[in-house]
N, C-alpha and C positions, 0 to 999 in steps of 0.2 A: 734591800731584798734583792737575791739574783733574779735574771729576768726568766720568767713561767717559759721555759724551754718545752713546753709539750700544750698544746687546747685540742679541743675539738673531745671527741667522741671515747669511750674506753669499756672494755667489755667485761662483765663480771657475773661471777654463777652463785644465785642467793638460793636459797632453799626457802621456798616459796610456802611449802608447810611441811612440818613432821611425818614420817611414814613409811618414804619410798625415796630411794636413787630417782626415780623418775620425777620428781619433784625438784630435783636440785635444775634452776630454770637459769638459761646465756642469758643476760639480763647486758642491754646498753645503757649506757649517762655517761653526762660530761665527766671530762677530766676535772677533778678538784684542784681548786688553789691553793697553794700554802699561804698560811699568814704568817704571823708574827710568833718564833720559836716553833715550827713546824718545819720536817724538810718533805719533800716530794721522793717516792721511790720508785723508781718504773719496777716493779714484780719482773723478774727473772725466771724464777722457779720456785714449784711449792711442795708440800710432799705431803702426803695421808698418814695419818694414825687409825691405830683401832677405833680411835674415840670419835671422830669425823664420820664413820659409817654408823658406828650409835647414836651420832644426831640426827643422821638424815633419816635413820629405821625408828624414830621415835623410841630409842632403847638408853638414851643416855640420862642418867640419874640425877644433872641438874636441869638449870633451865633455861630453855632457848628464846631468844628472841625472833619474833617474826620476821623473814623477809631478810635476812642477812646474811653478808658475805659468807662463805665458808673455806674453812682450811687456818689454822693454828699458826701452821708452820711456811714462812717463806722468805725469799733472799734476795736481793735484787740490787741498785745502783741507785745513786742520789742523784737526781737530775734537776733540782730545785731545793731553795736554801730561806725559810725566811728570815727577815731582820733577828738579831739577835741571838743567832743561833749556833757557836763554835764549837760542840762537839764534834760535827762534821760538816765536808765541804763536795760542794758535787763533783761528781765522778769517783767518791767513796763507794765501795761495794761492802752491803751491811746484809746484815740476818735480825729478823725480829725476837725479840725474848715471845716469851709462850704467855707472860699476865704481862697486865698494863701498871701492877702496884709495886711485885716482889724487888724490890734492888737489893736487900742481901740483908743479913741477919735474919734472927727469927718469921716463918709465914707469920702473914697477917692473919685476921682472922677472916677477911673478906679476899679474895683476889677476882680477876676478870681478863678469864681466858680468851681468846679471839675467836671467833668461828661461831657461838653461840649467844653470847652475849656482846661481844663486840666485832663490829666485821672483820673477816680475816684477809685470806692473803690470795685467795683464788681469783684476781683481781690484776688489770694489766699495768695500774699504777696505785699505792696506797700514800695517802699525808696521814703523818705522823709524827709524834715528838720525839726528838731524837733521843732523848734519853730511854726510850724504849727499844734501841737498836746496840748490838754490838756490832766490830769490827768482823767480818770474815777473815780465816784462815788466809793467809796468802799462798799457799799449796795447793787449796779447793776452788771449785768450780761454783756457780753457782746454785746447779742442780745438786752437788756435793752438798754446800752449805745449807740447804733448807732443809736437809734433813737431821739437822741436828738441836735445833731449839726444845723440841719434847722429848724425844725417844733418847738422843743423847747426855744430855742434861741428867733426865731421869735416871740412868744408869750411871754418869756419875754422880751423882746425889746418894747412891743407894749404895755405893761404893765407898764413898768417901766419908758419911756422918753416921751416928756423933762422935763414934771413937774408929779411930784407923784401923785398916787393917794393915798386916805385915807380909814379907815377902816369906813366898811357901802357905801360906793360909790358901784356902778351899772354898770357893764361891758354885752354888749353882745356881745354873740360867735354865731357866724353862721355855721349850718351845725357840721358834728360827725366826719372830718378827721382830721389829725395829729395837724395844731395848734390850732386847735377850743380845742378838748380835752385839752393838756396841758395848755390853755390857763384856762377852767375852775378850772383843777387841783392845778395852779398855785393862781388863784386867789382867792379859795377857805382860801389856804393857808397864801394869804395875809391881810383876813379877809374883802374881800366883797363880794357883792350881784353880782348874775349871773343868764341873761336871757342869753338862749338860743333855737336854730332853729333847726327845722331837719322837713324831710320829711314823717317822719317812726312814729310811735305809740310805736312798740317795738325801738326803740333808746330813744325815749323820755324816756322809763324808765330805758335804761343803762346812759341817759344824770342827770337825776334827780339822780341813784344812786352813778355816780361822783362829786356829789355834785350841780349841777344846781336851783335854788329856784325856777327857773321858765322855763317850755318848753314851747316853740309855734309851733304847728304845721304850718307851713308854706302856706303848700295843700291846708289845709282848713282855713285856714286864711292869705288869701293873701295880706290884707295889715296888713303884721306882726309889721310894727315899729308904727303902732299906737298901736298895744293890747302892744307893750313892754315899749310905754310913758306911757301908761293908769295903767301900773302895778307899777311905780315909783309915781303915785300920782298929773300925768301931772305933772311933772317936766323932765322927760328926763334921759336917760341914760348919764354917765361920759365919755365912751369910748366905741368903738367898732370895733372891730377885725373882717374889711371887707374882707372877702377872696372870695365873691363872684363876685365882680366885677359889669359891665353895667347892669346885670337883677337885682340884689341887692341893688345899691347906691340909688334908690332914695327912698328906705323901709326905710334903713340906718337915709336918711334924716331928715326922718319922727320921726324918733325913740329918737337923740340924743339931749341932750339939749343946750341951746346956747350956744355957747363958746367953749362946750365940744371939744375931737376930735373924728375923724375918723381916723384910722389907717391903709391904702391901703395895703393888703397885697398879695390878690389872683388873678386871675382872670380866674377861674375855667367857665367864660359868656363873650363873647363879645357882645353882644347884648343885648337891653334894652332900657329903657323909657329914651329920651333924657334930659337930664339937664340944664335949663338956667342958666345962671351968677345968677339971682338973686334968683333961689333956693338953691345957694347958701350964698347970703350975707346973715350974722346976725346969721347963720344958728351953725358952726362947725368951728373947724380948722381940717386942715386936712392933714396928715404925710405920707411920702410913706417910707415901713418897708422892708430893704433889710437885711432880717437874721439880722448879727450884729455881733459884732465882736471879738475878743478871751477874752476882758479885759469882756467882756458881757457876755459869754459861760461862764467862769472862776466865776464869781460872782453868776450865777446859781446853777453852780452844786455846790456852797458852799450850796445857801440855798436848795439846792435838797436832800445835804446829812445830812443837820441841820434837815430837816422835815420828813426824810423819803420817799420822794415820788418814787412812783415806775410808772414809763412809761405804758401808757396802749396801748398792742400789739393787734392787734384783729387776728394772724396767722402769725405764723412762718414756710418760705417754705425752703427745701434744696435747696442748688446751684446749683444740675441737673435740677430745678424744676423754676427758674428764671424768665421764660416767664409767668409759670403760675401766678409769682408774679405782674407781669404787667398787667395780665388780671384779676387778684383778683382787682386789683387796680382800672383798667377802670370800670368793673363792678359799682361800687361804693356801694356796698352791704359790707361796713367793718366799723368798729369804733375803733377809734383809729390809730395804726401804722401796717403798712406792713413789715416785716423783714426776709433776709434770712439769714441763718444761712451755713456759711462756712466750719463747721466740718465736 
């Protein structure tokens, strides 16, 4: 085993109980030892999802464990190696996959996402088994890197399966947060057309300058998935990346052409225009997108780092500053990713 390059003391923010931001508590304890097949990561940087302020507001629809670390997503350097262990070697710089089970093929039927059930990454050093760690990008940074394990992932997952899409095909992105962005980014890159939504005027034009061919204002055009059929030709979008949920799906409906799918990813709305069976028939197929899985992350950040793409951050907070990154979050005045930075 290489020798425990770090002891003493290390700082980490658990959420103490369900409810409130103000419950997410700076909590110290020892630095952990690696054993046997474990390596040591000193946390770098971490970054937020929608889903990470649903645990802490007591609004997220699985189940949490008491008293643990939080945050999903984060990136950091190997700084300790135990016996046995050559996937990687210290001074690797690695990103966590988002479950502790998916390595690739079919989801399981169980998986165990980090920050609820198992501690995550808001955290100055994390041991862990390396086979739950990819390579970072060698282009990104490490505040870059953490934001790609959910939000990125997700977007390409919802891109990519089960059947391809083609170059000139028509994806819409809903809304300016983490997967709607990379989702644009990514598909830009894959050579097709992208409508996209948002609320804002000024987003429309950071959404148009990431590439989007087409914005809709939402506000003032309420019923968006007819202006976004009407921009395809009345023929329909290919795919679309719902992260809106119950106030969204029946725009969605509206918007995609037969056959096509819908990709369930968000649910940022419990509420909304009810849906019968038959606004459904004839309508969509329709997939529910749970991240995805290392063989999935690992084939991204190949074409991440074939293309160049660089994450777009919209604010980088320090680790004393944490709660504010959750109220950056709630706000929802941000585009792109939320990250803190652990240095």
């Amino acid at each position: 085993m290489s020798e425990q390059l770090y002891s003493g003391t290390m700082r980490s923010y658990k959420l103490t109980q369900p409810g409130s931001i103000d419950h997410l508590t700076l909590q110290t304890e020892q630095v952990p030892t690696v054993q046997r097949g474990e390596v040591l990561v000193r946390v770098k940087a971490s970054s937020l999802n929608y889903r990470d302020l649903a645990i802490a507001q007591n609004a997220y629809p699985g189940g949490i464990r008491d008293n643990v670390v939080q945050l999903s997503d984060g990136a950091g350097e190997i700084v300790a190696v135990g016996e046995d262990v050559r996937r990687f070697q210290v001074g690797d710089r690695v990103v966590g996959n988002w479950s502790l089970e998916w390595f690739g093929g079919e989801r399981p039927n169980y998986i165990e996402p980090y920050g609820s059930h198992s501690h995550g990454w808001l955290t100055d050093y994390k041991v862990i088994h390396p086979e739950l760690l990819v390579k970072i990008p060698s282009h990104l940074s490490f505040e870059e890197a953490a934001t790609l394990p959910c939000a990125a992932v997700t977007a390409w997952n919802a891109l990519h399966g089960p059947y391809a899409l083609s170059p000139g095909d028509t994806v819409l992105t809903l809304g300016s947060g983490g997967v709607s962005v990379f989702a644009i980014q990514l598909a830009k890159l894959m050579g097709l057309r992208v409508i996209s939504t948002t609320s804002s005027d000024e987003k429309a034009k950071k959404l148009k300058a990431l590439g989007a061919d087409e914005v809709i204002n939402y506000k003032t055009t309420p019923h968006w998935g007819e202006a976004a059929k009407a921009w395809t030709g009345g023929l329909g979008v290919n795919r679309i990346l719902e992260v809106g949920g119950a106030d969204t799906f029946a725009q969605s409906l509206q918007a995609i052409a037969p056959g096509n799918e819908i990709a369930l990813i968000g649910v940022l709305t419990r509420t909304g225009n009810k849906i019968d069976y038959f606004d459904l028939f004839g309508k969509a197929a329709i997939r529910t997108i749970s991240v995805g899985s290392r063989a999935d992350f690992e084939a991204m950040n190949r074409f991440i780092e074939y293309k160049g793409l660089k994450p777009v951050i919209d604010r980088v907070f320090a680790f004393e500053d944490a709660k504010k990154a959750y109220e950056h979050l709630e706000s929802q005045a941000f585009l792109g990713k939320i990250v803190i930075s652990h240095e």
